[in-house]
C-alpha distance (Angstrom), angle and dihedral (degrees) to the residues before:
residue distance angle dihedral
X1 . . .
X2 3.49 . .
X3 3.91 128.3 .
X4 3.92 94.7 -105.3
X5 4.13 89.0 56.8
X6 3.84 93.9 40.2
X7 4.07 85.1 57.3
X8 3.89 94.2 49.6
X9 3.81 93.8 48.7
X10 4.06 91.4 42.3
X11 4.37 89.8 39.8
X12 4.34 73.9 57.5
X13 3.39 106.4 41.9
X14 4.08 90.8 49.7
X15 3.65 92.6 44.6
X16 3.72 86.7 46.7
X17 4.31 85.6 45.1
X18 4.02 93.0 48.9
X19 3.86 89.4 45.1
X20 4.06 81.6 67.9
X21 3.53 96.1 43.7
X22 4.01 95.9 47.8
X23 3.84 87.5 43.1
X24 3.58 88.8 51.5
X25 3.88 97.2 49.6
X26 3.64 92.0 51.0
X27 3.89 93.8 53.9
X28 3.99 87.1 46.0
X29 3.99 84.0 63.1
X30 3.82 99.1 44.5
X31 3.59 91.5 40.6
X32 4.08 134.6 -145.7
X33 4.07 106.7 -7.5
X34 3.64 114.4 -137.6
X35 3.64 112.3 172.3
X36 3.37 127.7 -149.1
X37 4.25 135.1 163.8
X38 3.57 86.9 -105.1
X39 3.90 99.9 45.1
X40 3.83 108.9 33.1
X41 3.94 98.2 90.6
X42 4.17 94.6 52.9
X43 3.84 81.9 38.2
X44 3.98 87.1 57.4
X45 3.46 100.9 43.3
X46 4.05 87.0 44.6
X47 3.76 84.8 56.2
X48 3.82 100.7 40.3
X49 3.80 91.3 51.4
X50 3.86 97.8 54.2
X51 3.89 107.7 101.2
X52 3.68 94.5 -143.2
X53 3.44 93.1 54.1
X54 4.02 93.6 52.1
X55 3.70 84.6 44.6
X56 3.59 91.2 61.9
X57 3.81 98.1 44.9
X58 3.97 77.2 57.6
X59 3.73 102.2 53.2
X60 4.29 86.1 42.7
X61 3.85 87.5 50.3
X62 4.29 96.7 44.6
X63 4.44 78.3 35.9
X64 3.99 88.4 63.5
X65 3.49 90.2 46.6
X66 3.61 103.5 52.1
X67 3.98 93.2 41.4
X68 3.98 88.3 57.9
X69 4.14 91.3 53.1
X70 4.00 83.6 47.9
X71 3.81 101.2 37.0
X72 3.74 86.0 51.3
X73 3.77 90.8 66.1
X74 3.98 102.1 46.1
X75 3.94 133.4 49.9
X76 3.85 100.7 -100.1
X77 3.86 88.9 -125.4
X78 4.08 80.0 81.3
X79 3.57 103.4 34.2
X80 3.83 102.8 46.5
X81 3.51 91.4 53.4
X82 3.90 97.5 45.9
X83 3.84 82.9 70.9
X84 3.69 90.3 85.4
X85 3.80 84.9 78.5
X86 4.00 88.8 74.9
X87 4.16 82.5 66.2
X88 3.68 84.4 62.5
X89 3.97 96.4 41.1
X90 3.87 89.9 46.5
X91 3.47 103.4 43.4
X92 4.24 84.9 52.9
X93 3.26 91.7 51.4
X94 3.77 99.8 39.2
X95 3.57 88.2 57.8
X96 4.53 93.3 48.6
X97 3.51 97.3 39.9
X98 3.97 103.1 27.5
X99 4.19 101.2 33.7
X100 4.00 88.4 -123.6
X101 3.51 116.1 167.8
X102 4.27 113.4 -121.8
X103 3.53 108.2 -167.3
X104 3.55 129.8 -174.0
X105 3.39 103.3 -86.0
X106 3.97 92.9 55.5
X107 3.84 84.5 41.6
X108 4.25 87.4 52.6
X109 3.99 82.6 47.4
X110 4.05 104.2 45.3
X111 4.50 83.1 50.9
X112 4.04 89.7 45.2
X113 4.32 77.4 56.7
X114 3.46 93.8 45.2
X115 3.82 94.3 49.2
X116 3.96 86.0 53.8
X117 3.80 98.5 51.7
X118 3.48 86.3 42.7
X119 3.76 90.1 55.5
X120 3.60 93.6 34.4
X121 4.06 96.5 51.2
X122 3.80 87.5 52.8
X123 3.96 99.5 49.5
């Protein structure tokens, strides 16, 4: 894999990473959905008009975009798994942007996944 498809997969897999983030910080302001048949239009629009939220429909949408250019150029059998590396992108930026905790155990977990794409990117 060359350096040109390695940046089209990664561009994808943090758009794809950010998308979770964004969608994250706009349920954080709306607070904890419980749907109802009375509640789920205000609910919607509540949702819909939360910029973070429409920011991260816009990273998924330009994500889907920039994984086709890059899955184009590898087997899929490489690609699909390299998306494990937005568990590793997401969980850093869950815990700068979002105050999550990572504790060892996810920290043990995230550098099993790196060993693999490591492994994986070299086969």
């Amino acid at each position: 894999m060359n350096l040109s498809t390695f940046g089209f997969i990664f561009t994808g897999i943090c758009l794809n990473a950010i998308a979770q983030l964004l969608l994250k910080m706009g349920t954080n302001a709306v607070g904890a959905i419980h749907l109802t048949a009375d509640n789920w239009f205000p609910i919607s629009v509540k949702l819909a008009t939360q910029l973070p939220i429409i920011g991260g429909l816009t990273c998924y949408g330009l994500s889907v975009v920039v994984w086709i250019i890059g899955l184009s150029r590898i087997p899929v059998t490489i690609a699909y798994p390299l998306l494990s590396l937005g568990y590793i992108v997401n969980a850093i930026g869950a815990w700068y942007f979002l105050g999550e905790v990572i504790s060892a155990q996810r920290m043990l977990s995230i550098g099993i996944i790196v060993v693999g794409v490591i492994l994986l990117v070299r086969s």
